[in-house]
C-alpha positions in Angstrom: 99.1 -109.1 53.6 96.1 -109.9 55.8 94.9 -113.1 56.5 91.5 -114.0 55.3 90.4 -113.8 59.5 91.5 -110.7 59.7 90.6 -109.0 55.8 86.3 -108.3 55.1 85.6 -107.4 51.8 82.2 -105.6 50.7 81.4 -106.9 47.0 78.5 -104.5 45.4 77.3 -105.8 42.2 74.9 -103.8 39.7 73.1 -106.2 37.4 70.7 -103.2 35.6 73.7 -100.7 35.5 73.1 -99.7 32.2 69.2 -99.7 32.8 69.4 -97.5 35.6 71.6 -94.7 34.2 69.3 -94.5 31.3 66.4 -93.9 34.5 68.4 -91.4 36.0 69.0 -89.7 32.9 65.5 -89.7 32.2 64.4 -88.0 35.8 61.9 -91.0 36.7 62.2 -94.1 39.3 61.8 -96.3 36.2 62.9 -95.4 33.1 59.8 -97.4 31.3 58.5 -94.4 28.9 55.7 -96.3 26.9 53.0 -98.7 26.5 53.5 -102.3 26.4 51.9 -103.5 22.6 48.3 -105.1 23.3 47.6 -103.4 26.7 46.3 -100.3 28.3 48.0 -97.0 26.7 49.1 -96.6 30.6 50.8 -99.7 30.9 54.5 -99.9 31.7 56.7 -100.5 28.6 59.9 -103.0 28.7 63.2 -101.4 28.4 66.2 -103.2 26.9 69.5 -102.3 25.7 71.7 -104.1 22.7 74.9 -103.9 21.5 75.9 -105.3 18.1 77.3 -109.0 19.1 77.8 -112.4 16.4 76.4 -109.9 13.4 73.1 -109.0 15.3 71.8 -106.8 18.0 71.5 -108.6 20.6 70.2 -107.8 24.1 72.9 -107.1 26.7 70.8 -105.9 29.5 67.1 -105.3 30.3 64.7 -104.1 33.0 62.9 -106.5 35.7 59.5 -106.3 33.9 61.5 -107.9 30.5 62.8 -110.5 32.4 59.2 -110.7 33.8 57.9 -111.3 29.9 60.4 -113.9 29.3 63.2 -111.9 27.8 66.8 -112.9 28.5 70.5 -111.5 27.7 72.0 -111.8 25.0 68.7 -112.8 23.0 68.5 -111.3 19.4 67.0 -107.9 19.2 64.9 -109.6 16.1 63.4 -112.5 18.6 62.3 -110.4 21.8 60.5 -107.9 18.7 59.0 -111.0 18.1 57.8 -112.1 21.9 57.0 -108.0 22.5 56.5 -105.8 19.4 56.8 -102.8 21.4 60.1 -102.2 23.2 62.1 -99.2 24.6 65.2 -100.0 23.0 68.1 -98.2 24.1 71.6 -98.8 22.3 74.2 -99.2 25.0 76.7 -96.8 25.5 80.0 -98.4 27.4 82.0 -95.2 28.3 78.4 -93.5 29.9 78.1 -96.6 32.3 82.1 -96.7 32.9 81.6 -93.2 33.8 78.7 -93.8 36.4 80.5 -96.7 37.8 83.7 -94.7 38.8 81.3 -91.9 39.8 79.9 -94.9 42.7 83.2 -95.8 43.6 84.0 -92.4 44.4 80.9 -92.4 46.5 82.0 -95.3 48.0 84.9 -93.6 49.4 82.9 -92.5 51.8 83.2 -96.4 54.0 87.0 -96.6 52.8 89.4 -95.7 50.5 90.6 -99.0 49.4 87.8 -99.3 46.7 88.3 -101.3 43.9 86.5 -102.0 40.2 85.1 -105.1 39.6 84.4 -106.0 35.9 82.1 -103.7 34.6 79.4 -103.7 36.8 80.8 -104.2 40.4 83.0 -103.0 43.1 84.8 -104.3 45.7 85.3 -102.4 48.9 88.0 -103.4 51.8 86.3 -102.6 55.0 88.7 -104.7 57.3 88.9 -102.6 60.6 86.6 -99.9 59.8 83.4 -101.3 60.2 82.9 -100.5 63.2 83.5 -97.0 63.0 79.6 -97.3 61.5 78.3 -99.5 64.1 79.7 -102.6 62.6 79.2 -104.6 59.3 75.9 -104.9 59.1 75.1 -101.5 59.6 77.7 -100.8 57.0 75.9 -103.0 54.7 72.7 -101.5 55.4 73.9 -98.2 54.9 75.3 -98.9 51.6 72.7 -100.5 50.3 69.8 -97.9 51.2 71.8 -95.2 50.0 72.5 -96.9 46.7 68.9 -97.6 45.9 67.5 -94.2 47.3 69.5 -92.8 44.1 68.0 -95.0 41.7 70.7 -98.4 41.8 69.6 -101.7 41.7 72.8 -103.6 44.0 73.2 -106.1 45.4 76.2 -106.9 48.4 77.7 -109.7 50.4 80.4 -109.3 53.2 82.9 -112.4 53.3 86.2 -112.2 54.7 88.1 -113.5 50.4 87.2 -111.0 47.7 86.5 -114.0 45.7 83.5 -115.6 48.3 81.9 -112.1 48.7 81.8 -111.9 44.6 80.7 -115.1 44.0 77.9 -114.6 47.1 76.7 -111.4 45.8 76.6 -112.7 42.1 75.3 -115.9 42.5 74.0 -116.3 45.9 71.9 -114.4 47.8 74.2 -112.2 49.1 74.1 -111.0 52.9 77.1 -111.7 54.9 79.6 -114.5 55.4 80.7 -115.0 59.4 84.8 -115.2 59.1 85.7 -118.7 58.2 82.3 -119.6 56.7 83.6 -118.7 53.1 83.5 -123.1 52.5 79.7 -123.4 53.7 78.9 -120.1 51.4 80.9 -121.5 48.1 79.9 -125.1 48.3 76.2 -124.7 46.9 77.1 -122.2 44.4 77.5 -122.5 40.6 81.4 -123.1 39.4 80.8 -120.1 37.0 80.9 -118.2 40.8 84.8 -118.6 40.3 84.3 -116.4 37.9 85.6 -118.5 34.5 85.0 -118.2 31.1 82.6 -119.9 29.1 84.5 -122.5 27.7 85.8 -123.8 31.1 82.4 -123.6 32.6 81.1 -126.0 29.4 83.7 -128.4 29.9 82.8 -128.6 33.9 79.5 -129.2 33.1 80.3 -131.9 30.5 81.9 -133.7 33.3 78.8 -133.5 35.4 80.7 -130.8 37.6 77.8 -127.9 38.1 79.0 -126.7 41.6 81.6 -125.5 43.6 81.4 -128.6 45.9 81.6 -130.8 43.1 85.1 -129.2 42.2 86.3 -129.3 45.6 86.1 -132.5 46.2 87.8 -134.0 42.9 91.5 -134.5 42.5 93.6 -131.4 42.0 96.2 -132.8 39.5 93.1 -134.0 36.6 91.5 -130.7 37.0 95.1 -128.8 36.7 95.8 -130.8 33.5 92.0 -130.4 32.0 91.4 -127.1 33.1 94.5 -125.4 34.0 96.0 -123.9 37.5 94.0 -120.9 37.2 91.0 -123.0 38.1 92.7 -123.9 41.2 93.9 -120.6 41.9 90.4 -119.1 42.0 89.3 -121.8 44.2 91.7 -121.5 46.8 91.5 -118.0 46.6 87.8 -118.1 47.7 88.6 -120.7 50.1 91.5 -118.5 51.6 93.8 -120.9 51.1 95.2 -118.4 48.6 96.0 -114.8 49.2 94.2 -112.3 46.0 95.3 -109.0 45.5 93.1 -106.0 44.9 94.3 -102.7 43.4 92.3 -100.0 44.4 91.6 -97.4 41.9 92.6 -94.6 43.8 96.2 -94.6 45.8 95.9 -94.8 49.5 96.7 -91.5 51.4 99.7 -91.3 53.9 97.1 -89.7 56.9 93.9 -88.4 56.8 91.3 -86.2 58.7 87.6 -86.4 58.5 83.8 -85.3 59.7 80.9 -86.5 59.5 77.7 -84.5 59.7 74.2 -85.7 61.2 72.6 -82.9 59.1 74.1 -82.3 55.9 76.4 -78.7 56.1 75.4 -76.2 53.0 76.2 -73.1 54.0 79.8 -71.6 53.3 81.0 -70.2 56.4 80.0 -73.7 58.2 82.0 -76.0 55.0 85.4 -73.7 55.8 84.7 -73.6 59.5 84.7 -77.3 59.0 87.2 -77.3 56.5 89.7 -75.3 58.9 88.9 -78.1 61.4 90.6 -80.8 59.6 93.5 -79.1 58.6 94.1 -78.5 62.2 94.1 -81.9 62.7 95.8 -83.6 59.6 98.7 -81.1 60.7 99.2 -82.3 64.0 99.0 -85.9 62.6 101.9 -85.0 60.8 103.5 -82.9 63.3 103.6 -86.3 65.7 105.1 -88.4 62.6 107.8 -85.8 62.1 106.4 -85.2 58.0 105.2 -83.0 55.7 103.3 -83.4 52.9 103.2 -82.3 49.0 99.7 -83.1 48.2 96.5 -82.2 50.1 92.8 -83.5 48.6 90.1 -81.7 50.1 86.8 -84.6 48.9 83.2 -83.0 49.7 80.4 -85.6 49.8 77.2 -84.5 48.7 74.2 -86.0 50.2 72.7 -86.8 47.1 75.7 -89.1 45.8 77.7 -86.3 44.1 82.0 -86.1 45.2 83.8 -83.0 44.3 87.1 -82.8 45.0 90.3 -80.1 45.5 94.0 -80.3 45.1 96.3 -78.3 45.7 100.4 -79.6 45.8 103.4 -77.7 47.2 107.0 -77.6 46.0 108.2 -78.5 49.4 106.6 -80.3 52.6 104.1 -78.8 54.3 102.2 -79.0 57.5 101.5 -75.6 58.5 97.8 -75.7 59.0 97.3 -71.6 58.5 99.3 -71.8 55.5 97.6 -75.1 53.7 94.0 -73.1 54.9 95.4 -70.0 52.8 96.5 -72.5 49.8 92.9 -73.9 50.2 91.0 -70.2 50.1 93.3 -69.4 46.8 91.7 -72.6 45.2 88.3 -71.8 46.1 88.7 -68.1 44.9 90.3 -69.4 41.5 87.3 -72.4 40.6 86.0 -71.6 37.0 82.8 -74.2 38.4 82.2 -73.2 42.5 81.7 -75.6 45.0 78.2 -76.6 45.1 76.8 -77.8 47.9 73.4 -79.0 46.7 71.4 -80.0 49.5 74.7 -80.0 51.3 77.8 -82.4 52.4 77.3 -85.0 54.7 81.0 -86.1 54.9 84.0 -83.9 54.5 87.9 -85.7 54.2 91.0 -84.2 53.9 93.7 -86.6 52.7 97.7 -85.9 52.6 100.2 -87.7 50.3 103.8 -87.5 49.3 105.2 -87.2 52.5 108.2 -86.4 53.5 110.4 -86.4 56.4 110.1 -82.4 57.7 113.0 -81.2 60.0 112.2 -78.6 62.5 114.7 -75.2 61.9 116.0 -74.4 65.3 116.0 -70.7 66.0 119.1 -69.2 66.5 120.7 -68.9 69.8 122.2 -65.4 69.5 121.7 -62.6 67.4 124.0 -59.8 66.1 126.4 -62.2 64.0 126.7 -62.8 60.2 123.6 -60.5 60.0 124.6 -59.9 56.3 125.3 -63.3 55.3 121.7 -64.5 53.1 120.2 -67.7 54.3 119.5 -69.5 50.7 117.5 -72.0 52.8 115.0 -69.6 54.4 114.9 -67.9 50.6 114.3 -71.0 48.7 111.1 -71.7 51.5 110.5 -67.9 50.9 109.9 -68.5 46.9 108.7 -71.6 47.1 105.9 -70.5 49.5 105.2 -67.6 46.9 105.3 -70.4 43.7 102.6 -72.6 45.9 100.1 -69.4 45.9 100.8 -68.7 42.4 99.9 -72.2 41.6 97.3 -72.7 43.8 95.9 -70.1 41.9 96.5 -70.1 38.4 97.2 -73.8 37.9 100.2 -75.9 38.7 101.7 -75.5 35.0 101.2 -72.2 34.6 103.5 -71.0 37.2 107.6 -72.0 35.7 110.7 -71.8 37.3 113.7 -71.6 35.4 116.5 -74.8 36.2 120.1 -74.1 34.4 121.2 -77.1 32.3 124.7 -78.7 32.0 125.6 -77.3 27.9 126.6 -74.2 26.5 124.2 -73.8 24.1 121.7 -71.3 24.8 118.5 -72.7 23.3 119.0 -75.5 25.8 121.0 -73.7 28.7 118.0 -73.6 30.8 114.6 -75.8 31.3 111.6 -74.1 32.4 109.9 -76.6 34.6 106.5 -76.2 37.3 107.4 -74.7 40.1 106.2 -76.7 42.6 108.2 -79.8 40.6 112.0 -77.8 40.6 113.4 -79.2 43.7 113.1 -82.8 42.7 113.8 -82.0 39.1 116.7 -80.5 40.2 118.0 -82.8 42.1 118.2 -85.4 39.1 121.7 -83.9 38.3 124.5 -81.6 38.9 124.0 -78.4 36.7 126.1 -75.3 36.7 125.2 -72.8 39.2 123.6 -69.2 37.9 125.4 -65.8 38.0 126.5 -64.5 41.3 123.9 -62.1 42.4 124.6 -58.9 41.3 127.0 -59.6 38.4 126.1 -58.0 34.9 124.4 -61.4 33.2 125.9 -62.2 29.9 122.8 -63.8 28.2 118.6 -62.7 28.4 117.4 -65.1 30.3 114.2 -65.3 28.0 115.3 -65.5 24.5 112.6 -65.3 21.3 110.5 -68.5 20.6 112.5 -68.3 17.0 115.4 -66.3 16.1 114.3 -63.3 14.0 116.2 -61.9 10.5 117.9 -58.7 11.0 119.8 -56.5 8.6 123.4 -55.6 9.9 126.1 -52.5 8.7 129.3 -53.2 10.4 132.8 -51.2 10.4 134.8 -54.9 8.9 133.2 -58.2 7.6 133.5 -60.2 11.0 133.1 -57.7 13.3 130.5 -56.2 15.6 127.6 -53.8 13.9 127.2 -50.9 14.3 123.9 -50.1 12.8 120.7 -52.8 12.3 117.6 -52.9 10.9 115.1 -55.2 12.9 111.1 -55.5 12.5 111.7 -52.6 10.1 113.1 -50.0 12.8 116.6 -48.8 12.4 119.3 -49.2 15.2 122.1 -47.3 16.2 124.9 -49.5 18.2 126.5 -47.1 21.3 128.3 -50.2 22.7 129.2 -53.7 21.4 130.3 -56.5 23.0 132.0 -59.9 22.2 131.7 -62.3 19.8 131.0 -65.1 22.7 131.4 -67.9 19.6 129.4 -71.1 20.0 129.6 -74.0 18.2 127.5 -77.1 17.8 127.7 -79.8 20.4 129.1 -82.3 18.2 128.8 -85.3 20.7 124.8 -85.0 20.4 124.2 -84.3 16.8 122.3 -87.3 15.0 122.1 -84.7 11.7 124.3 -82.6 9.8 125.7 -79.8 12.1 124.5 -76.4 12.7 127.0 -73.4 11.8 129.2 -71.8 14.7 127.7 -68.8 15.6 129.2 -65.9 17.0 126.9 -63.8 19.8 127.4 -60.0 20.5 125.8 -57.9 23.6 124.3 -54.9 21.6 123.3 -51.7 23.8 121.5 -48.7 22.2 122.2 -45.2 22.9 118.9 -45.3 24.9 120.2 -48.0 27.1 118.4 -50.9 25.3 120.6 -53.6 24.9 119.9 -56.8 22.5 121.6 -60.4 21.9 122.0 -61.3 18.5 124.3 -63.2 16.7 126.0 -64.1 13.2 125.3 -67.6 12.0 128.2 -68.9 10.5 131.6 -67.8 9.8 133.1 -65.9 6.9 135.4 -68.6 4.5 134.9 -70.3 1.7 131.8 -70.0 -0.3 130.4 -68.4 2.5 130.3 -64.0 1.9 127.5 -62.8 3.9 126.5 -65.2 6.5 122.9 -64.2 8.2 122.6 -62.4 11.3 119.8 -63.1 13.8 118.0 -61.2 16.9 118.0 -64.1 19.7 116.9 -62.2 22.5 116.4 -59.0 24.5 117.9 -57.8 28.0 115.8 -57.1 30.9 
């Protein structure tokens, strides 16, 4: 883990949130929509929203001209009617600003991928040794910030080298950013709820006359443990440094990753897969020079207007072919029910590649002429699986099956239909038997009926094969017949009473149809006409 000299975090906090989705929904700067009771019809109206809290709506965030009038959080609903008759009351919808918060930390992706959610109404950003890829971290900051409020987001950010100090700075400070190693100047004047406790801890310190930061620092640790609890002391070191923190970003960091940056945003088609081709040039010979492949490529498109779209596609077996993840990518584009939109067009374009893999490099024969016949079951398995990554590239990665034999005899469970792209590691999980030799006459369907259907059955003796049947209503003659192949229950894995042993026959038609069906049950006692059933049909 990085020391605190070496980590910078970029802490965004969104005090309107709420407020400002309901303006962007509503197509205006500020989402004020009425007038203000006892002024001008024109005047600007306040705009608060409330959640039901202690029995009563109660305000839970509100616009800067509420504040303005003297409204404050979690007021009753009841009292600021009271202080302003008239107010745009909005009832707050969580999931809406949960939504628009992951839809700016996508956005934010743009400065890193290490971005992380903070509480409902921040994010936290590691920019530690990519600032100055934008000119350093006050551009970065600058950036961010002007972007953010050009779409309508009133943010606020610090820059401190704890996640804890650049929270607490952007919350309760006045944000800006903290030179590495001048977390202790930062933290000392703020408030001790900065540290981010509850409520009841932040009474108690200010029952002991401790308001600040600086006047927990400089008590003794073991009387604040004991009142308090260690957590108290975590957080502090924590924004000291003193203490490492761990942050989870919300999205899982890439192995490699390629991307461009546009001066003018890029809207037109061929110039996005010109662009496009670009990168998977160069994310392959990133892999190439690590000696990997890779099982899942994102393709993220970053709108100039905030908007992130982004394409997947995932292969069955490391890749790094750039021609073939271009074709993969074309099959995805050609297959979008919604096509990629540019808007006013994409100022940043990233592809990412994950589930790597180490990727041997086949080494061409040295003669030719020998063992010309003999099949090479690796080239075929690359062969199919390059076929299964088209087909799921552009159908949908469960849409396309493959079929994996399983270690039991019985046939509703003899073999697992599993993605494609998924079969190599499920089969590697354990040791099934192997399929027929190519060639030899199989002795099952290999897809059998979702349920087995009734059929009617004439036959020579009582247990043996038939030689006329009756199924869906149509009458067939039996040419050939085949078997029994008798199958009983797998005892060993019953939890309930068992299923009757069934006897299976190969049936083929004079026509050359052949069917699988099979009698279930035995003749014996109490049993004189056991039930016959059509299982499946032969290719």
């Amino acid at each position: 883990m990085r020391t605190a000299s070496l980590s910078r975090f970029l802490s965004l906090w969104f005090p309107r949130l709420p407020i400002d989705r309901i303006g962007r929904s509503r197509g205006a700067s500020s989402p004020a929509s009425g007038p203000q009771a006892g002024g001008r019809p024109d005047d600007p109206c306040p705009v608060v929203v409330v959640g039901k809290a202690k029995g009563a709506f109660r305000l839970t965030c509100l616009d800067a001209l509420a504040e303005r009038l003297g409204l404050a959080s979690d007021m009753a609903l009841a009292d600021a009617r009271a202080m302003i008759p008239r107010l745009d009351v909005v009832e707050e919808d969580l999931a809406a600003d949960a939504a628009l918060l992951g839809a700016i930390a996508d956005w934010c992706d743009r400065y890193t991928p290490l971005v992380a959610l903070d509480e409902t109404d921040g994010l936290l950003l590691d920019i530690s040794g990519c600032a100055h890829l934008f000119g350093g971290e006050a551009v970065l900051g600058r950036d961010c910030l002007t972007r953010l409020k050009r779409q309508g987001f009133t943010v606020r950010a610090a820059i401190a080298g704890t996640p804890r100090a650049a929270r607490a700075v952007a919350r309760y400070g006045s944000g800006g950013i903290i030179e590495p190693g001048g977390e202790g100047a930062a933290l000392l004047p703020l408030p001790a709820a900065a540290l981010g406790l509850d409520g009841a801890r932040q009474h108690g310190l200010a029952r002991m006359g401790l308001i600040y930061i600086a006047d927990i620092e400089t008590r003794p640790r073991a009387p604040l443990a004991a009142r308090f609890g260690s957590d108290l002391l975590d957080r502090l070191d924590q924004a000291f440094g003193r203490l490492p923190e761990a942050v989870t970003p919300r999205r899982p960091l890439p192995d490699c990753m390629a991307e461009r940056r546009f001066a003018e945003p890029l809207a037109h088609e061929a110039g996005i897969r010109l662009a496009l081709a670009g990168l998977e040039q160069s994310l392959s010979e990133m892999l190439e020079a690590r000696g990997e492949g890779a099982k899942l490529f994102e393709a993220s498109f970053f709108r100039s207007d905030g908007a992130v779209r982004r394409l997947g596609i995932e292969t069955g077996l490391p890749l790094r072919d750039a021609k073939v993840i271009d074709r993969l990518f074309a099959l995805k584009l050609e297959a979008l029910a919604d096509p990629l939109d540019p808007g006013f067009g994409f100022d940043l374009i990233r592809l990412s590649a994950g589930a790597t893999e180490r990727l041997a490099v086949d080494q061409a024969a040295l003669a030719t002429g020998y063992d010309d016949d003999v099949p090479d079951e690796a080239a075929a398995e690359r062969a199919l699986a390059e076929v299964a990554d088209a087909l799921s590239a552009r159908l949908g990665p469960q849409r396309v099956r493959r079929f994996l034999a399983q270690d039991t005899h019985d046939p509703v469970r003899a073999a697992l239909a599993v993605p494609a792209l998924h079969y190599n590691e499920t089969a590697r999980l354990g040791a099934p038997p192997p399929w027929p030799e190519p060639g030899a006459v199989p002795e099952r369907p290999l897809r059998l009926l979702a349920r087995p259907e009734p059929i009617e059955v004439l036959a020579e003796i009582p247990d043996g094969p038939p030689t006329r049947f009756r199924w869906r209503r149509a009458v067939h003659d039996v040419a050939k017949a085949e078997g029994p192949e008798r199958i009983a229950a797998e005892w060993w894995l019953a939890t309930e009473s068992l299923a009757p042993t069934r006897d299976y026959y190969r049936i083929e038609q004079p026509d050359g149809r052949r069917f699988w069906l099979y009698r279930d049950g035995l003749y014996g006692p109490g049993v004189k006409h056991p039930p016959w059933f059509m299982h499946g049909l032969f290719a």
